[in-house]
PyMOL commands that place a pseudoatom at each C-alpha (Angstrom):
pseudoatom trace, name=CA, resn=UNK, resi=1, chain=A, elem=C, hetatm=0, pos=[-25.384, 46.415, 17.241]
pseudoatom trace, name=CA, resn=UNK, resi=2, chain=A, elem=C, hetatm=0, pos=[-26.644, 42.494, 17.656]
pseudoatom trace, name=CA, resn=UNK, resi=3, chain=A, elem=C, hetatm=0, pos=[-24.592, 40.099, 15.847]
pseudoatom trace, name=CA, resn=UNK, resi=4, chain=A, elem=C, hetatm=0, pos=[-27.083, 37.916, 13.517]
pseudoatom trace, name=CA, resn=UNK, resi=5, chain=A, elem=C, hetatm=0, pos=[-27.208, 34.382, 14.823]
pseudoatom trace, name=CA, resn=UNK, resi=6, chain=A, elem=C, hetatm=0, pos=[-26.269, 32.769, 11.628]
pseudoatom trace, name=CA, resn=UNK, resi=7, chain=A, elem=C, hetatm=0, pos=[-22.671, 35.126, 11.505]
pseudoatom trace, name=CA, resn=UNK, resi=8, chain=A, elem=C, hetatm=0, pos=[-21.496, 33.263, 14.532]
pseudoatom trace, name=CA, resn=UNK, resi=9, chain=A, elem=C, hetatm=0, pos=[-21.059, 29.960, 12.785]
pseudoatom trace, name=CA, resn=UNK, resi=10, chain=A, elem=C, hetatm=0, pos=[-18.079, 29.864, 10.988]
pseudoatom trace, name=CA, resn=UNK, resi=11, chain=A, elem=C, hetatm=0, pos=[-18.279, 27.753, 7.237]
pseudoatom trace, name=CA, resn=UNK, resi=12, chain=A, elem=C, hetatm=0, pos=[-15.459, 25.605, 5.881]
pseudoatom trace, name=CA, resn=UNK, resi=13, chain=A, elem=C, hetatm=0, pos=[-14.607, 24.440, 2.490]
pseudoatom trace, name=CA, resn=UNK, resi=14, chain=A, elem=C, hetatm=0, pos=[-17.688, 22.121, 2.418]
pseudoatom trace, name=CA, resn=UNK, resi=15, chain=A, elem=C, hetatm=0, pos=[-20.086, 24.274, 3.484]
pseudoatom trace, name=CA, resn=UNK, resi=16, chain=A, elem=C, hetatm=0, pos=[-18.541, 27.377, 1.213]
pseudoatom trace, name=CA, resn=UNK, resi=17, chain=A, elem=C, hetatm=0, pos=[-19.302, 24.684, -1.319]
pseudoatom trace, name=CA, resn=UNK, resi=18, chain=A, elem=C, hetatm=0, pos=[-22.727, 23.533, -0.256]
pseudoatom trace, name=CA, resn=UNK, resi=19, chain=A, elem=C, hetatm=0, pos=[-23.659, 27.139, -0.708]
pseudoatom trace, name=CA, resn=UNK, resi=20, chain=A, elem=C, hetatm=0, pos=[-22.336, 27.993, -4.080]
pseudoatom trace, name=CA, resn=UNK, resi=21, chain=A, elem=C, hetatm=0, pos=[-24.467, 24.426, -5.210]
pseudoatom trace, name=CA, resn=UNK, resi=22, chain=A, elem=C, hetatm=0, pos=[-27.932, 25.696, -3.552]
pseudoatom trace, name=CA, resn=UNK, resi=23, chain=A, elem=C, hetatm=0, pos=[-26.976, 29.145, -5.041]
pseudoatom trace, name=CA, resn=UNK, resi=24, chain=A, elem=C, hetatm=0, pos=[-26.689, 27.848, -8.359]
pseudoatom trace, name=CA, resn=UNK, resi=25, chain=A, elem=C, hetatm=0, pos=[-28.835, 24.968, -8.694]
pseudoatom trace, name=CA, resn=UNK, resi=26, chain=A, elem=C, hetatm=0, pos=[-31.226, 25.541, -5.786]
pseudoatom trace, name=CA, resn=UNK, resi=27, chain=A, elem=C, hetatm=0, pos=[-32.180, 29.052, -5.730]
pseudoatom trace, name=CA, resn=UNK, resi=28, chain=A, elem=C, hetatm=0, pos=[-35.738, 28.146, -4.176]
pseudoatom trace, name=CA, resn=UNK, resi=29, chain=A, elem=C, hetatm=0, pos=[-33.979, 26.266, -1.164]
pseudoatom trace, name=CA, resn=UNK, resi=30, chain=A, elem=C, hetatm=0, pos=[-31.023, 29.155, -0.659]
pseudoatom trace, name=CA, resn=UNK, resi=31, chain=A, elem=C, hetatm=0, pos=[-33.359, 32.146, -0.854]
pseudoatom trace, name=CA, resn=UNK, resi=32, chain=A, elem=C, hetatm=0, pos=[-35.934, 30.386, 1.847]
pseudoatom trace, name=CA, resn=UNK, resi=33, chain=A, elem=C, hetatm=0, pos=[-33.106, 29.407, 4.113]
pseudoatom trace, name=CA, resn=UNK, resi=34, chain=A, elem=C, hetatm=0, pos=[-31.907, 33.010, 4.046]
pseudoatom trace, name=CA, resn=UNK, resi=35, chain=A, elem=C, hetatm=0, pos=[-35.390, 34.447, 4.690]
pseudoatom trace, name=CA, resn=UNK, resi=36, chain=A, elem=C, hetatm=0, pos=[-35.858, 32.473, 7.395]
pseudoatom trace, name=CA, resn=UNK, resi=37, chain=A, elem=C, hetatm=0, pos=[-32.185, 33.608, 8.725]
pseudoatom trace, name=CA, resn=UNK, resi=38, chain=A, elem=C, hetatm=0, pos=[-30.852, 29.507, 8.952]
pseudoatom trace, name=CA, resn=UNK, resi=39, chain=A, elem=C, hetatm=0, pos=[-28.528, 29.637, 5.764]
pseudoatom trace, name=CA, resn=UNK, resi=40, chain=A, elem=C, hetatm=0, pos=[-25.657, 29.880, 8.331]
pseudoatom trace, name=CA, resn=UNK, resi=41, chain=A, elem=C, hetatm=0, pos=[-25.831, 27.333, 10.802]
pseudoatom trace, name=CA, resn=UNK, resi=42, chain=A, elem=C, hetatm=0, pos=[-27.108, 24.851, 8.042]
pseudoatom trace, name=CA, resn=UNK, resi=43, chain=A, elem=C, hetatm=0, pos=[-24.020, 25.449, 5.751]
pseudoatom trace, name=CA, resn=UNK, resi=44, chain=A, elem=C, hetatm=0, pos=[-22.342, 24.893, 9.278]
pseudoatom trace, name=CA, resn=UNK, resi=45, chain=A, elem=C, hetatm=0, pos=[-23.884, 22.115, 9.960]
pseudoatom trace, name=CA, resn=UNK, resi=46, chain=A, elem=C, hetatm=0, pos=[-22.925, 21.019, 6.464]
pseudoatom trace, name=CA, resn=UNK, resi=47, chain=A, elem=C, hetatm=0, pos=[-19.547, 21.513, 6.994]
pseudoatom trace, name=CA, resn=UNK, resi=48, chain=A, elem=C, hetatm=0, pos=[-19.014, 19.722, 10.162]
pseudoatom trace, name=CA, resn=UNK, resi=49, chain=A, elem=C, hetatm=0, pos=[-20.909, 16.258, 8.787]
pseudoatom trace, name=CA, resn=UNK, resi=50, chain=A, elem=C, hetatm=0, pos=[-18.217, 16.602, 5.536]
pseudoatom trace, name=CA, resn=UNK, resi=51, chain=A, elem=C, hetatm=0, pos=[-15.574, 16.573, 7.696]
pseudoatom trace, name=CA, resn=UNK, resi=52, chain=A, elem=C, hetatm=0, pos=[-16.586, 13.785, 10.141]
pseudoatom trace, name=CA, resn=UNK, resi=53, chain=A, elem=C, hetatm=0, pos=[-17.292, 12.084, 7.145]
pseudoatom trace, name=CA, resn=UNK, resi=54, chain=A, elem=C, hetatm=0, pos=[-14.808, 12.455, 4.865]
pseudoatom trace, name=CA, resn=UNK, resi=55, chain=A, elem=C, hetatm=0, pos=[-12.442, 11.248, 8.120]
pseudoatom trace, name=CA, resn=UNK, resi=56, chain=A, elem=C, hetatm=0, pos=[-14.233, 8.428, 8.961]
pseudoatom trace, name=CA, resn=UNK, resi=57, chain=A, elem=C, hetatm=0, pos=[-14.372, 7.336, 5.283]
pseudoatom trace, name=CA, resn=UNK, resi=58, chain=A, elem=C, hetatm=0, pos=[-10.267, 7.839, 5.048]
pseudoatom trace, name=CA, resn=UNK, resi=59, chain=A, elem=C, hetatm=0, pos=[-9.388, 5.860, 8.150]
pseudoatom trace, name=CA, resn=UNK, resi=60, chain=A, elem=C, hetatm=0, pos=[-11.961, 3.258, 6.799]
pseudoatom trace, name=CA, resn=UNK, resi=61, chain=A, elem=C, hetatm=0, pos=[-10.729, 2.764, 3.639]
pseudoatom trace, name=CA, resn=UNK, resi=62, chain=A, elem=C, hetatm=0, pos=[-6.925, 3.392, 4.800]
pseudoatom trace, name=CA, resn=UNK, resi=63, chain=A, elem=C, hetatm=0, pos=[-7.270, -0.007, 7.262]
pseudoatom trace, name=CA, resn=UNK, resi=64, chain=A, elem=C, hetatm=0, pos=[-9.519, -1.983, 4.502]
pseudoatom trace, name=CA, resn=UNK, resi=65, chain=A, elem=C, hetatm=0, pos=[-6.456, -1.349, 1.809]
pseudoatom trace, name=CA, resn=UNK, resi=66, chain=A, elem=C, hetatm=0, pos=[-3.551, -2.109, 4.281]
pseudoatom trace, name=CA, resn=UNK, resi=67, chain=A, elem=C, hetatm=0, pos=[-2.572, 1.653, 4.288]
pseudoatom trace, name=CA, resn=UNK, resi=68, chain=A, elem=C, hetatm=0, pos=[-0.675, 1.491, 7.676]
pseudoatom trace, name=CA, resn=UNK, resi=69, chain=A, elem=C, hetatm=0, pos=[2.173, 3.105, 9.797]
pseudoatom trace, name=CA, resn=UNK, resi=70, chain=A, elem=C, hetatm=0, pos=[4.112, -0.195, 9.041]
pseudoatom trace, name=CA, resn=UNK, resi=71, chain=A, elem=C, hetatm=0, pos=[4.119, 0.907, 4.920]
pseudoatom trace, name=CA, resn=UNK, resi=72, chain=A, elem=C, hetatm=0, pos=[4.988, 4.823, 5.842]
pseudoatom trace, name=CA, resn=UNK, resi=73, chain=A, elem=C, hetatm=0, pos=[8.243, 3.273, 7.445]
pseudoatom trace, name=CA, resn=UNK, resi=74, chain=A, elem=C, hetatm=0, pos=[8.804, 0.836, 4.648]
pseudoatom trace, name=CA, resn=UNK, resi=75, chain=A, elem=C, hetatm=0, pos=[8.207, 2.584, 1.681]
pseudoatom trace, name=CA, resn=UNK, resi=76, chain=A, elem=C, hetatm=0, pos=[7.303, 6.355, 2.001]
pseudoatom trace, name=CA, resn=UNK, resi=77, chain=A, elem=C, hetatm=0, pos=[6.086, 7.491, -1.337]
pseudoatom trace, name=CA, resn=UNK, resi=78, chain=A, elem=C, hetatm=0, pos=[3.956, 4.451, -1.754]
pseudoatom trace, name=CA, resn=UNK, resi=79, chain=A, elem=C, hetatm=0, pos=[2.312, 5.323, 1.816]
pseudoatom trace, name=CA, resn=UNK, resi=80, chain=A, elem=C, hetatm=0, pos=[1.705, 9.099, 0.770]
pseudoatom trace, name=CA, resn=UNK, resi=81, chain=A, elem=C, hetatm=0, pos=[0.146, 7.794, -3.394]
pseudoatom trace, name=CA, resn=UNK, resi=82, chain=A, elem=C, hetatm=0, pos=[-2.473, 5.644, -1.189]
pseudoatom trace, name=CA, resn=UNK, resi=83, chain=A, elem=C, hetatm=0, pos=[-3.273, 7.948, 1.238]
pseudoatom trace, name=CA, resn=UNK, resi=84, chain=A, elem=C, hetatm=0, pos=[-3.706, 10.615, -1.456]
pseudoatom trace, name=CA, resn=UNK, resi=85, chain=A, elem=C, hetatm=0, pos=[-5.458, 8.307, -3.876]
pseudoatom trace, name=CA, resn=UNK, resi=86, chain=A, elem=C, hetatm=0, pos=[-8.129, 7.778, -0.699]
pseudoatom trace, name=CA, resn=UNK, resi=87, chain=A, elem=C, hetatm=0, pos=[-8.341, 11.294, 0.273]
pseudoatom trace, name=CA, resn=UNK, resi=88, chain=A, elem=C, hetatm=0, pos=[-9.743, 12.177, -3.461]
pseudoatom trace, name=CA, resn=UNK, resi=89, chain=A, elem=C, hetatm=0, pos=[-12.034, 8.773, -3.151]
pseudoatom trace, name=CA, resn=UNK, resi=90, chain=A, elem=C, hetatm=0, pos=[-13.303, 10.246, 0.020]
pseudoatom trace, name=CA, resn=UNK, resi=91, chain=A, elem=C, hetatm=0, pos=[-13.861, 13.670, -1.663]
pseudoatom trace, name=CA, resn=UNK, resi=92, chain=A, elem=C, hetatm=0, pos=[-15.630, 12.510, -4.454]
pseudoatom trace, name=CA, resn=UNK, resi=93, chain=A, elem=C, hetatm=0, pos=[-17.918, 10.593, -1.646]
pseudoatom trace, name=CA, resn=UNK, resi=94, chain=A, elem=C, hetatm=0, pos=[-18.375, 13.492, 0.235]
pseudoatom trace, name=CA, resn=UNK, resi=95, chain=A, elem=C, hetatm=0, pos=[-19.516, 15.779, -2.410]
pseudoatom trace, name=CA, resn=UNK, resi=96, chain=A, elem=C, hetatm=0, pos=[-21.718, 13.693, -4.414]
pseudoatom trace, name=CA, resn=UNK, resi=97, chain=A, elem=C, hetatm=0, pos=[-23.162, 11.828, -0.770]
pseudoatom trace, name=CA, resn=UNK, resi=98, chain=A, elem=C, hetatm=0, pos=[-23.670, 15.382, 1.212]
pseudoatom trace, name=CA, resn=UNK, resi=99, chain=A, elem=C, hetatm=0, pos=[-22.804, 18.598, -1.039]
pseudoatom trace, name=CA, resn=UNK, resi=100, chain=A, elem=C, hetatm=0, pos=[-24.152, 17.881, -4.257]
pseudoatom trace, name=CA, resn=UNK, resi=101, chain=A, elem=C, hetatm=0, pos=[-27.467, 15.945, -2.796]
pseudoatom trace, name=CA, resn=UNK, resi=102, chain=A, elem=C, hetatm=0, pos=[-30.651, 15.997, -4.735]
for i in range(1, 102): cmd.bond("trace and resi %d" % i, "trace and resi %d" % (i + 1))
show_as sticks, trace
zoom trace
């Protein structure tokens, strides 16, 4: 038995999300990429620019607000409320920029 193509690619969180959105809201979109045996590598594909994304955005942001390894030392918890309050910025980015896409 040949493996399909598109069950090599492995999805992540984005592109597990990606595809719930088309599912929902996109049926026409979901059901052609399927047909034409892509849905796969394009949720992969999905995935992997949400990630690259979502860590460029983070360091960004991190050296544009002074987050650095100079506050970690100094003052811990205030290091890890940044970082978190950029990581959910970021999210929100990512999902409206790339996963929730019109």
């Amino acid at each position: 038995m040949v493996i399909p193509e598109e069950e090599k690619h492995s999805i992540g969180i984005w592109g597990r999300k990606h595809q719930q959105y088309l599912k929902e809201s996109r049926p026409m979109i979901y059901n052609d990429l399927i047909l034409s045996s892509k849905l796969f590598s394009y949720l992969a594909d999905i995935d992997t620019q949400a990630q690259n994304r979502l860590s460029l955005l983070v360091t960004q942001l991190a050296e544009k607000e002074g987050i650095n390894d100079q506050l970690k030392e100094q003052d811990q918890m205030a290091w890890v409320r940044s970082m978190n309050n950029i990581r959910n910025r970021t999210e929100e980015i990512v999902l409206k920029e790339l996963i929730f896409a019109e």
